[in-house]
C-alpha positions as CSV (number, residue, x, y, z in Angstrom):
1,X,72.1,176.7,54.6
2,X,69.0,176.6,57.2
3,X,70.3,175.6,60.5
4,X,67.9,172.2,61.8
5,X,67.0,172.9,64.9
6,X,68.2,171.3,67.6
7,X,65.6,168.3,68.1
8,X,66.0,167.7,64.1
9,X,70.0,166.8,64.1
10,X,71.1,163.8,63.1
11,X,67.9,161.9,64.0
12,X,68.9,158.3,61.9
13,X,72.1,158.1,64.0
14,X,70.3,158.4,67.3
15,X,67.1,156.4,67.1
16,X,67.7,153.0,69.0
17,X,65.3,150.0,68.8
18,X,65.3,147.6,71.5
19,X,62.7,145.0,73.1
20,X,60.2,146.6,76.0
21,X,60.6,145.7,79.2
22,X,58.8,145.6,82.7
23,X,60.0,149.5,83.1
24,X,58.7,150.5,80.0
25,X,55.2,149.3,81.0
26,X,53.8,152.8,83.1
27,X,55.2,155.1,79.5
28,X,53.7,152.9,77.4
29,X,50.1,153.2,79.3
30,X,50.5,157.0,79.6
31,X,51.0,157.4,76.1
32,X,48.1,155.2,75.2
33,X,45.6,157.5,77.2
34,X,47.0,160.5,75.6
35,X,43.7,162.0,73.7
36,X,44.6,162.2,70.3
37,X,46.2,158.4,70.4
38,X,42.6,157.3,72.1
39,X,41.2,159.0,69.2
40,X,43.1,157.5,66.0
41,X,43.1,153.8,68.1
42,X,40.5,151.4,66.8
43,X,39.6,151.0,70.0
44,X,39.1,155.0,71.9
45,X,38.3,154.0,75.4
46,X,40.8,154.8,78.1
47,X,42.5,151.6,79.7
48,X,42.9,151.3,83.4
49,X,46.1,150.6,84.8
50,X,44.8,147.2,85.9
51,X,43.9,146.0,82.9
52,X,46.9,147.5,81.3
53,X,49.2,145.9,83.7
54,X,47.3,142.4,82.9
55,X,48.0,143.0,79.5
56,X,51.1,144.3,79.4
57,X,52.2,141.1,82.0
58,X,51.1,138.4,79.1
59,X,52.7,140.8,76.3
60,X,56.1,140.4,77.5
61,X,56.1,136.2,77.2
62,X,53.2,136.3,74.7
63,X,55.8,134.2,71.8
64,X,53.8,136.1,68.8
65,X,53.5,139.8,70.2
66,X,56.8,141.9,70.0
67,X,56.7,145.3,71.4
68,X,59.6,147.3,71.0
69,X,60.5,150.8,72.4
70,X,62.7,153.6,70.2
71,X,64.9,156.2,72.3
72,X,67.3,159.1,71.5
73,X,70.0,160.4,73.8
74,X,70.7,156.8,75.1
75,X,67.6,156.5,77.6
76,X,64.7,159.2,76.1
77,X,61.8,157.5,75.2
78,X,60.1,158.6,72.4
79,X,57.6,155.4,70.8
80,X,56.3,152.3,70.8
81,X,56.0,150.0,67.7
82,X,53.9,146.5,68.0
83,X,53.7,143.8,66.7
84,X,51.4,140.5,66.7
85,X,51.6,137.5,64.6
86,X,48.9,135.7,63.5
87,X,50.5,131.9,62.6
88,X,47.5,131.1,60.6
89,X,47.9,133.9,57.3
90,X,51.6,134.2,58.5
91,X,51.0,138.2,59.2
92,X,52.0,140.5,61.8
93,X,49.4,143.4,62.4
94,X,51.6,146.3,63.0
95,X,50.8,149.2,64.9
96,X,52.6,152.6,66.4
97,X,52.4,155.1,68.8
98,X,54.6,158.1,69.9
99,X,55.0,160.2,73.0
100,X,53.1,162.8,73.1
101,X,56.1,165.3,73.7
102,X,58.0,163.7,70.4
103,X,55.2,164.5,67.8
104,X,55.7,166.1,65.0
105,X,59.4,165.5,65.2
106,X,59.8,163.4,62.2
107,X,60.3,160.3,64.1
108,X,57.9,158.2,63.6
109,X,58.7,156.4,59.9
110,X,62.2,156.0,61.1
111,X,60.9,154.6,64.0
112,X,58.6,152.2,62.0
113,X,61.5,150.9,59.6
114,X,64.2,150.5,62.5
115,X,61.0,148.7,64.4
116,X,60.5,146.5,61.2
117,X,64.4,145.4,61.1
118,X,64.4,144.4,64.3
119,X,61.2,142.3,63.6
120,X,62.7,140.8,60.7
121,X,65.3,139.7,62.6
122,X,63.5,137.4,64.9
123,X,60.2,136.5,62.4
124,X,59.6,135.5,58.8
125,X,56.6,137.5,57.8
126,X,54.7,139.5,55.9
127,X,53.2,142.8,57.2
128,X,49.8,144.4,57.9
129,X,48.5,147.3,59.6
130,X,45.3,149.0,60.1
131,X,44.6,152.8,60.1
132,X,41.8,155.4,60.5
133,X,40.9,157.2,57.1
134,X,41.5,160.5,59.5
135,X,45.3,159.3,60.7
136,X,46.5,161.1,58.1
137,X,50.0,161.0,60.0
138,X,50.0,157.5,60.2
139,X,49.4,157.1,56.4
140,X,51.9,159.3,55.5
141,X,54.0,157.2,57.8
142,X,53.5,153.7,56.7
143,X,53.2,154.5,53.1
144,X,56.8,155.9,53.4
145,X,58.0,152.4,55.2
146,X,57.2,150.8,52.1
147,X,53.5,149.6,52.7
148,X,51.2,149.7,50.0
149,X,47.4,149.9,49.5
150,X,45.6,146.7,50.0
151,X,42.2,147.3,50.6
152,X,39.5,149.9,52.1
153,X,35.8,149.9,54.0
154,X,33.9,153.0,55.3
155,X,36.2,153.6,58.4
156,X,39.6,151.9,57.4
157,X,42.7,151.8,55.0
158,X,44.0,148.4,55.2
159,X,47.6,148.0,54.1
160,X,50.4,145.5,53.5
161,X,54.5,145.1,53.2
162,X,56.5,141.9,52.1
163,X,59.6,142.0,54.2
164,X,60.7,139.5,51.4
165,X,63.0,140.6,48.5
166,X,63.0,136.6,47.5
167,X,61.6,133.9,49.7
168,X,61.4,130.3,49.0
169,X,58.5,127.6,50.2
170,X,59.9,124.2,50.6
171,X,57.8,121.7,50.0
172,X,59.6,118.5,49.3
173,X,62.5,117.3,47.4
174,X,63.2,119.6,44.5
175,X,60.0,120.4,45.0
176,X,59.2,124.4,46.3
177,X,58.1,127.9,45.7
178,X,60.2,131.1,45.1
179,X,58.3,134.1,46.0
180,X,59.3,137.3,44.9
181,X,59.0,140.5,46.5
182,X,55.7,141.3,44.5
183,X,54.5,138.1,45.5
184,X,55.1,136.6,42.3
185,X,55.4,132.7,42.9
186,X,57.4,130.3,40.9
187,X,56.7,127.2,41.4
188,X,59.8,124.4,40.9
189,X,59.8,120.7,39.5
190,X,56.6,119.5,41.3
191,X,56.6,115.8,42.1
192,X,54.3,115.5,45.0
193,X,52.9,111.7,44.9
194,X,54.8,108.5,45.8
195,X,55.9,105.7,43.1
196,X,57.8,107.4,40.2
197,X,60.7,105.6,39.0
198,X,58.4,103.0,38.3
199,X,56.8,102.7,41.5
200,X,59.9,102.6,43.9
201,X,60.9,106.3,44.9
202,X,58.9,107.4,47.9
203,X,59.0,111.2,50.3
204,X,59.8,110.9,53.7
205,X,58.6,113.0,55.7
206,X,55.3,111.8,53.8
207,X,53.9,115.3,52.2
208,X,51.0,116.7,52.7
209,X,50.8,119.0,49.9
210,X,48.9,118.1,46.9
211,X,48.8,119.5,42.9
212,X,45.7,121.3,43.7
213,X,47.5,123.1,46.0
214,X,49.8,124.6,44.0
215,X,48.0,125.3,40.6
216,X,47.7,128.7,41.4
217,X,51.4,129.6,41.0
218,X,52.3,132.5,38.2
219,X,54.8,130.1,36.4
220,X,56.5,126.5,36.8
221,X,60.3,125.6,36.8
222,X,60.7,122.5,35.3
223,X,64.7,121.4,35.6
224,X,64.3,118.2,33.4
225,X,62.9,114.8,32.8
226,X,63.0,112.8,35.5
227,X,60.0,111.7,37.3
228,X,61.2,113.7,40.6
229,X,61.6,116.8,39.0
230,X,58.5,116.2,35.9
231,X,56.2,113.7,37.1
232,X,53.7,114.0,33.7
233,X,51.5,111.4,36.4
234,X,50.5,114.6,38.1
235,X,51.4,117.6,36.2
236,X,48.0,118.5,35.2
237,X,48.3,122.7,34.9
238,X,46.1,125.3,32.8
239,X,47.6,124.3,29.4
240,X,48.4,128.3,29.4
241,X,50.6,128.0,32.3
242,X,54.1,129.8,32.0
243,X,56.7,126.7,31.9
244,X,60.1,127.6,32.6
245,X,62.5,125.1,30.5
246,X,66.0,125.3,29.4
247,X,66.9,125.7,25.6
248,X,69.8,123.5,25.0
249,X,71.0,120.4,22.7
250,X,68.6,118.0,22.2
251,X,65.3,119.0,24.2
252,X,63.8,116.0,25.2
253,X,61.6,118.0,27.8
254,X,60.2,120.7,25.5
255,X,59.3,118.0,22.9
256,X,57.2,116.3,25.6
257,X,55.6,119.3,27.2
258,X,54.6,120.6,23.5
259,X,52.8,117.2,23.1
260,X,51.1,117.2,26.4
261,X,49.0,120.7,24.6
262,X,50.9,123.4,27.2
263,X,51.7,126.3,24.5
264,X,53.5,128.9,26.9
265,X,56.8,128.0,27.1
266,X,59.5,130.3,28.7
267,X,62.7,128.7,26.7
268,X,65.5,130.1,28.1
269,X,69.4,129.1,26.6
270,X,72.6,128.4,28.4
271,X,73.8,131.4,30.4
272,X,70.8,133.7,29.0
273,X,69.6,136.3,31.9
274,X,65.3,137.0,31.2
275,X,63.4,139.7,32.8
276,X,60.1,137.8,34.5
277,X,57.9,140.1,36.4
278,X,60.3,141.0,39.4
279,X,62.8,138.4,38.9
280,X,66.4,138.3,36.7
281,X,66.0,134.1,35.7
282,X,69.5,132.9,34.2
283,X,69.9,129.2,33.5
284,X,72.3,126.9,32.7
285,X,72.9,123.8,30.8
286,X,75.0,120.8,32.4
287,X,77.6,121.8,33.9
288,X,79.9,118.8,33.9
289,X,79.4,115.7,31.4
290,X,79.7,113.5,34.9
291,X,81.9,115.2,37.9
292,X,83.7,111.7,38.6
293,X,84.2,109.6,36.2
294,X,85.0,110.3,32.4
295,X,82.1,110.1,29.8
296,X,82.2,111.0,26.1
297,X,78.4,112.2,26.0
298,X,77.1,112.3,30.0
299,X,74.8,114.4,31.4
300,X,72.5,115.6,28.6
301,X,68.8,116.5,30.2
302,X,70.0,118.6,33.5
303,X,69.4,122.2,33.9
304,X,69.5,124.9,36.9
305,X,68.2,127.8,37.7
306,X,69.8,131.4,38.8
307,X,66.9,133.5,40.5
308,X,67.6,136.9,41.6
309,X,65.2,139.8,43.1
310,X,66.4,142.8,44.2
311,X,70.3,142.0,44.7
312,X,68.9,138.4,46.2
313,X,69.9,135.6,44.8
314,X,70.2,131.8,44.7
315,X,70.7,128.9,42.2
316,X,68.4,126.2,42.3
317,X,71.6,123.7,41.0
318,X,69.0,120.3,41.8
319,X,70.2,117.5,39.8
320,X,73.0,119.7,38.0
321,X,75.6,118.8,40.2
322,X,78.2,121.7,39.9
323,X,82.2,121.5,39.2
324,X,84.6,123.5,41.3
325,X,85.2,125.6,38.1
326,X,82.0,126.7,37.5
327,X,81.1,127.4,41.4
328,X,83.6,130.1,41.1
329,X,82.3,130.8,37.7
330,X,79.2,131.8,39.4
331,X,80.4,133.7,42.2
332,X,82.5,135.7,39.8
333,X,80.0,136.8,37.0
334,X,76.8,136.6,39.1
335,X,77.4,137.1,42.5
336,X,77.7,137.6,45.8
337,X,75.3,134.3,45.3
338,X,72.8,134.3,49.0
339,X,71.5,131.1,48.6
340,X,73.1,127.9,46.9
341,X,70.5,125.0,47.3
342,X,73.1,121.9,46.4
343,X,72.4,118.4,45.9
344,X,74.5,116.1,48.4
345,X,72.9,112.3,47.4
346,X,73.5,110.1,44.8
347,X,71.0,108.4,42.5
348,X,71.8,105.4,41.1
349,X,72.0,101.6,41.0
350,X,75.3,101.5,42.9
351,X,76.2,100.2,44.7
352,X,72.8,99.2,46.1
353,X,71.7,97.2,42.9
354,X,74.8,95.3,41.8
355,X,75.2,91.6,43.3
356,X,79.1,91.5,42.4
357,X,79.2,93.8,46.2
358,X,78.6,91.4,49.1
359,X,76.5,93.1,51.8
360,X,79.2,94.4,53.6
361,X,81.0,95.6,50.4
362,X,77.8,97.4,50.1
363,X,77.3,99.1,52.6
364,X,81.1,100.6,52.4
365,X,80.9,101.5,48.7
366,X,78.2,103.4,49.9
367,X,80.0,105.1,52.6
368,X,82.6,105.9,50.2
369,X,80.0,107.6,47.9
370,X,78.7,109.6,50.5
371,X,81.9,110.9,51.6
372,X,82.6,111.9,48.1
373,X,79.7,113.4,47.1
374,X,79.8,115.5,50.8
375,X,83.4,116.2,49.8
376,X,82.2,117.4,46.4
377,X,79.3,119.9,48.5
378,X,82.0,121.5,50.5
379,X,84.3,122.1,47.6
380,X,81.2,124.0,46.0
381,X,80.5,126.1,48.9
382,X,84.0,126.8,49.0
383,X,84.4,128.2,45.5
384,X,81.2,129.6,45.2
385,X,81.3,131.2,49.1
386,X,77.2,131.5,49.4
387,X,76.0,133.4,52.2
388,X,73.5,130.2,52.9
389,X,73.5,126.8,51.7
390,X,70.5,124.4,51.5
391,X,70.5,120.6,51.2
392,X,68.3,120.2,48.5
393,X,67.1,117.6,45.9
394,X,67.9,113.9,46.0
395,X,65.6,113.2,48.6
396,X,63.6,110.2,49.0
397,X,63.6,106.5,50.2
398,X,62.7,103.0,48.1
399,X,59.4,101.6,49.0
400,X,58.0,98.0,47.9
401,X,59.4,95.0,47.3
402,X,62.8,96.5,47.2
403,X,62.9,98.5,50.1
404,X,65.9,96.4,51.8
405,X,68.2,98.3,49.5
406,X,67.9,101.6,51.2
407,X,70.3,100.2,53.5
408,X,73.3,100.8,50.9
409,X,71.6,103.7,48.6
410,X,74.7,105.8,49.4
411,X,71.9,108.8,50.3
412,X,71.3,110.2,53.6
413,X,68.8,112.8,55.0
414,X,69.5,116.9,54.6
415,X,70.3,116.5,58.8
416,X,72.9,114.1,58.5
417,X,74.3,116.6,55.5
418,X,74.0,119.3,57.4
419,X,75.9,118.4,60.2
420,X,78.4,116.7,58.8
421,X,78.8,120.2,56.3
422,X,78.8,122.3,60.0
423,X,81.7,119.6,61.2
424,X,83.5,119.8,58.7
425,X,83.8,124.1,58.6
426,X,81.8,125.6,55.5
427,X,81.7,128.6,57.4
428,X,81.2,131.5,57.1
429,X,78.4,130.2,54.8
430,X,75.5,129.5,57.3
431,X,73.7,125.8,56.5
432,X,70.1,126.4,56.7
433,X,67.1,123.1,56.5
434,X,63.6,123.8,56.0
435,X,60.8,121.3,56.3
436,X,57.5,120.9,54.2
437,X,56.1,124.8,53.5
438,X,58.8,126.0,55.9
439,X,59.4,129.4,53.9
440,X,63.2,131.4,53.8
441,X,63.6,134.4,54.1
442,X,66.7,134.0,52.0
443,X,67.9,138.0,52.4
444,X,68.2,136.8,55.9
445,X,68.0,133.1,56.1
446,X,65.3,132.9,58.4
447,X,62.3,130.6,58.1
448,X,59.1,131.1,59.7
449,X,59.1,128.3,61.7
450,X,61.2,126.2,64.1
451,X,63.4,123.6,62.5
452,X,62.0,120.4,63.3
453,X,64.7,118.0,63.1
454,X,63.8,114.4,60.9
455,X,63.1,111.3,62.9
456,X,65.2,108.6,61.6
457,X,63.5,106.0,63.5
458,X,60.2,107.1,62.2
459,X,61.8,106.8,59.1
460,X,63.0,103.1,59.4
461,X,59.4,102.3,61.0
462,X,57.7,104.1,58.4
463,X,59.5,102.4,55.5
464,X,58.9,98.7,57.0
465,X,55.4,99.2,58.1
466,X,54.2,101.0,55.6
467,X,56.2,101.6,52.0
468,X,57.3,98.0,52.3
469,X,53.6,97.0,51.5
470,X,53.2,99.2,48.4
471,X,53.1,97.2,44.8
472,X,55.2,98.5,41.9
473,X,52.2,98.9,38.8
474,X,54.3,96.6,36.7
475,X,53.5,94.1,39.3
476,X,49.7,94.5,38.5
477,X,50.2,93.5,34.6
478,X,50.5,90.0,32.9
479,X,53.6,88.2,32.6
480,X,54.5,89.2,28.9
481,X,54.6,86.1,26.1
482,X,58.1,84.9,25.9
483,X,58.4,84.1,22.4
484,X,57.3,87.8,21.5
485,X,59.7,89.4,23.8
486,X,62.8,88.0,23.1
487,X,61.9,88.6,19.6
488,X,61.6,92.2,20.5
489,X,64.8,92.4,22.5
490,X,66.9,91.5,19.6
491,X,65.0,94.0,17.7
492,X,65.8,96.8,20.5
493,X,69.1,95.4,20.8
494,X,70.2,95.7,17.3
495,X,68.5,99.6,17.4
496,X,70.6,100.2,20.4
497,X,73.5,99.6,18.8
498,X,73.2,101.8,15.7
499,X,72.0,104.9,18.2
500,X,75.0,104.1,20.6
501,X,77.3,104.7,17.1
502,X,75.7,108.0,15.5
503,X,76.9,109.1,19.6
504,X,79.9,108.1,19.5
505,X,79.6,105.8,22.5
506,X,81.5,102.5,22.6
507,X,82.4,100.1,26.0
508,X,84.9,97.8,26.5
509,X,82.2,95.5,28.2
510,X,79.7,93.2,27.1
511,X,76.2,93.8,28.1
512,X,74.4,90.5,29.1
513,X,70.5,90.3,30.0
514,X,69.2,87.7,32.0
515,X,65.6,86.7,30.7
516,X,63.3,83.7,32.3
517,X,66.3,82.1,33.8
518,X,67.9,82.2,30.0
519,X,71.1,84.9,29.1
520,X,71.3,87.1,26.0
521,X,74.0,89.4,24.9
522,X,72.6,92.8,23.4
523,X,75.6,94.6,23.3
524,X,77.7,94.7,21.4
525,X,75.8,92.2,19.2
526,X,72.8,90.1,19.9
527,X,73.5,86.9,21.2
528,X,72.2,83.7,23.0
529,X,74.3,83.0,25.5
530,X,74.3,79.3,27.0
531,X,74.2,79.5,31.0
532,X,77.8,79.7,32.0
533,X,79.3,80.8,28.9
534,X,81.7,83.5,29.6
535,X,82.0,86.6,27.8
536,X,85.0,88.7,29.3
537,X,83.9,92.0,30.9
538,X,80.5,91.9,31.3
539,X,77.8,94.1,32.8
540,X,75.2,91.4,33.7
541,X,71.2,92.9,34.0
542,X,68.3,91.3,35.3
543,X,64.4,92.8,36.0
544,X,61.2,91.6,35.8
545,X,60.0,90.8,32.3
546,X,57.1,92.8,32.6
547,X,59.2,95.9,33.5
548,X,61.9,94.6,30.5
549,X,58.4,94.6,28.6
550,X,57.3,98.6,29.1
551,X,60.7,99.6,28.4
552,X,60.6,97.9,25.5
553,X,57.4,99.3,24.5
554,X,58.7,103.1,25.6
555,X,56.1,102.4,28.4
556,X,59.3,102.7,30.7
557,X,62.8,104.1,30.3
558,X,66.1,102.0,30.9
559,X,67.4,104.6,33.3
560,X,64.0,105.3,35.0
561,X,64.1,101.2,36.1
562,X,68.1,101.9,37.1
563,X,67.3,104.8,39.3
564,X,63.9,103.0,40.4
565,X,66.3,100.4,41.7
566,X,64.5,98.0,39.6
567,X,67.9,96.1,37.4
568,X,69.6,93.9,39.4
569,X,73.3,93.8,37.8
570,X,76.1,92.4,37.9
571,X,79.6,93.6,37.1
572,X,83.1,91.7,35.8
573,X,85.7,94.1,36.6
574,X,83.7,96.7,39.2
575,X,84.5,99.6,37.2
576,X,81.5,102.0,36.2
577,X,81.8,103.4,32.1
578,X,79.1,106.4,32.3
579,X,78.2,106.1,28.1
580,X,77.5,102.5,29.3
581,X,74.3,102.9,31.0
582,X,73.9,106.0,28.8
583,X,73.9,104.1,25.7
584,X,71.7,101.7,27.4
585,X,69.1,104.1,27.6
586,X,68.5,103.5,23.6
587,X,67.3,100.0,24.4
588,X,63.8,100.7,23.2
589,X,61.4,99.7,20.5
């Protein structure tokens, strides 16, 4: 064996990395002024010591330069590595130089990489650097750190490094971009303009983003049907665009995207694991017909999404809200999992929409929801034991008319979920919170910006100034001929019926609808009811007819107007039968 010599032992176990210093600042100017570094800088001009110790004054509290210094032997300098952000692209030119008396000692890449760490440890960014076409050393030494050839002029070799293995771009809701470490970008459920749901659902923050920002992605992640995750008001791609949809039961979502002209869908089925460009994408049907109460058909539409790059993961989970069982199923077949991004809000009618709750039952049921569905978060985190988790999905307030019934939504804002997870001790699973194109560095779980925390009176001011003033379109049409539509509700009633058999769904209550002050059972049989006749359990529904009228007409969905907030109801005994409202969504034309 060929004894190293004795400058060449063991040189990855004594290279140190640490932040320069006000003593480092006379080496560092020495070593600039060394010839051959005044020849390979872009600038080759020797720098006083004046204007060197000007400079080197503002580096040290400039927020977006970081010099740091390597040594060996505890104290022996033997480099410099710099870096400075540029906030605008999100880059940080990189650049290195190495006393004179350590060259050609082999310690420059290492230097570079343990330079790079440290970096990556305090920013969220990509890398760039610069280099003479006659620094052959320095090539040699970047290339090896993992940079790759962007671009070249007469003088220069331009190069760039992704300190990504998977990144993710919030942008609002379930709304955001996974990046991979090719710069691949997947762009999920995009609903970026207020009023789905009929008008009602509303961001806040408002977003700035709009579609034509983002129709440059390399694929689309479309989770399901509803309006926040598919909002076919908006979704206006290159009808070649990949589409990323689960292949499960009865595919309401693929049938509608295949009519809407897009021809490249990506079907992936339950538990199946695709190659796509740099990513591993494994997705999953429901996971739970309805994690509270029991339901004979439940959840049918939902889907997540498992996206790993490089041994980093996380499941998009959105409106799939995960059981216990299958937390640990995940953790067990596809983890470690890095980053679990977990739905902690409800949406529904209850208890803000049903008028058997007095105000102040209200406002309790909807404290007791909260606290069960945050319950249900930390049991996940729990089983599943993510590195981070990020409140995600279920985000939004009601604007319009109906905006008074945020007060007892049973949601809250990711801030409130996040501290509440912190004070209640899901550690060692950090809780991270991004804001709109805040971007994770989920190997790490560090954003490139500062955490701005939400302003909740903003948010009240914004929602009474502003989204109280908004009108619903239904509000816009004509009032629909009576005679015609209670025709047509006995029609959809009787239709209703048959579906709710061939699914097996049956309810012990009676479904009454309240139409121009007059009442009409449609479940189980079609009925008019005089005013106070009684009917035994009932479930007691009244909108506005020209809402009633676009559902009817398929214009409008039953659980679209429910989740909208738009079906005022009324319940005799309080207690909530899922394949109720699911058979309910039959009531159609």
């Amino acid at each position: 064996m060929i004894e190293k010599e004795p400058h060449m032992q063991d040189i990855d176990q004594r290279i140190t990395v640490l932040r320069a210093t006000e003593k480092d600042s006379k080496d560092i100017w020495v070593w600039r002024n060394d010839e051959l570094t005044k020849q390979m800088y872009i600038t080759t001009d020797s720098v006083s010591w004046e204007a060197h110790s000007s400079w080197y004054e503002k580096s040290l509290v400039d927020p977006n330069r970081y010099l740091y210094l390597g040594f060996i032997n505890d104290n022996e300098k033997i480099g410099m590595c710099r870096f400075d952000v540029d906030v605008n692209t999100n880059t940080a030119q990189v650049s290195i130089n190495l006393n004179p008396q350590h060259r050609g000692q082999k310690f420059s890449a290492k230097l570079l990489s343990q330079s790079i760490a440290k970096f990556s440890e305090e920013r969220n960014t990509d890398l760039v650097a610069t280099i003479k076409k006659s620094n052959i050393g320095s090539i040699k030494c970047f290339t090896k750190s993992g940079f790759s050839f962007d671009r070249e002029d007469s003088n220069y070799i331009y190069y760039k490094k992704s300190t990504n293995k998977l990144s993710f771009r919030f942008i609002g809701n379930a709304c955001g971009i996974f990046v991979g470490k090719n710069g691949t970008e997947i762009l999920c459920d995009p609903w970026l303009v207020d009023g789905v749901f009929d008008g009602s659902w509303c961001h806040f923050p408002r977003l700035k983003t709009t579609i034509n920002d983002v129709k440059k992605v390399d694929a689309i992640y479309i989770s399901h049907l509803h309006p926040d995750h598919f909002d076919e008001r908006n979704f206006d791609f290159e009808k070649s665009m990949p589409l990323i949809v689960l292949d499960h039961g009865p595919n309401f979502l693929i049938k509608k995207l295949t009519a809407l002209g897009y021809t490249n869908l990506i079907k992936i089925k339950n538990e199946e694991t695709i190659d796509y460009k740099e990513f591993k994408l494994t997705m999953f049907s429901p996971f739970s017909k309805h994690n509270f109460h029991d339901a004979t058909v439940g959840n049918l539409i939902d889907s997540a999404l498992l996206v790993s790059c490089d041994g980093v993961s996380a499941i998009n989970a959105n409106d799939n809200t995960l059981t216990i069982e299958s937390a640990s199923m995940l953790r067990e077949r596809y983890g470690p999992i890095t980053l679990a991004m977990l739905n902690y809000n409800a949406a529904g009618p209850y208890p803000s929409c049903f008028d058997n709750l007095t105000e102040a039952e209200k406002i309790v049921e909807s404290d007791r929801v909260l606290e069960r569905n945050l319950n249900h978060v930390k049991n996940i985190i729990q089983a599943m034991k993510p590195e981070y988790m990020l409140p995600f999905a279920g985000s939004y307030v009601i604007g319009g008319d109906l905006h008074f019934k945020n007060r007892y939504l049973g949601t809250i804002t990711w801030d409130e979920c996040a501290k509440w997870l912190i004070q209640n001790n899901v550690s060692p699973t950090k809780v991270v919170l991004l804001r709109e194109n805040d971007t994770l560095n989920i190997d790490k779980g560090i954003s490139d910006k500062r955490y701005e925390p939400l302003d909740l009176e903003e948010m009240k001011r914004y929602i009474e100034e502003d989204l109280s003033k908004i009108k619903y379109p239904y509000q816009l049409e004509p009032v629909p001929h009576k005679t015609q539509l209670i025709a047509d509700i006995e029609k959809a009633a009787k239709g209703m019926g048959e579906r709710m058999g061939r699914f097996g769904i049956s309810s012990t209550f009676s479904v009454v609808l309240n139409v121009f002050s007059e009442r009409y059972q449609i479940y189980p049989n079609f009925k008019h009811l005089r005013i106070d006749e009684e009917v035994g359990h009932k479930l007691e529904c009244k909108l506005d007819e020209r809402l009633l009228r676009n559902i009817l007409d398929r214009k409008s969905h039953w659980n679209n107007a429910e989740i909208g907030a738009h079906v005022s109801l009324n319940r005799t005994p309080n207690k909530y039968e899922p394949d109720l409202h699911t058979g309910l969504q039959f009531f159609h034309i």
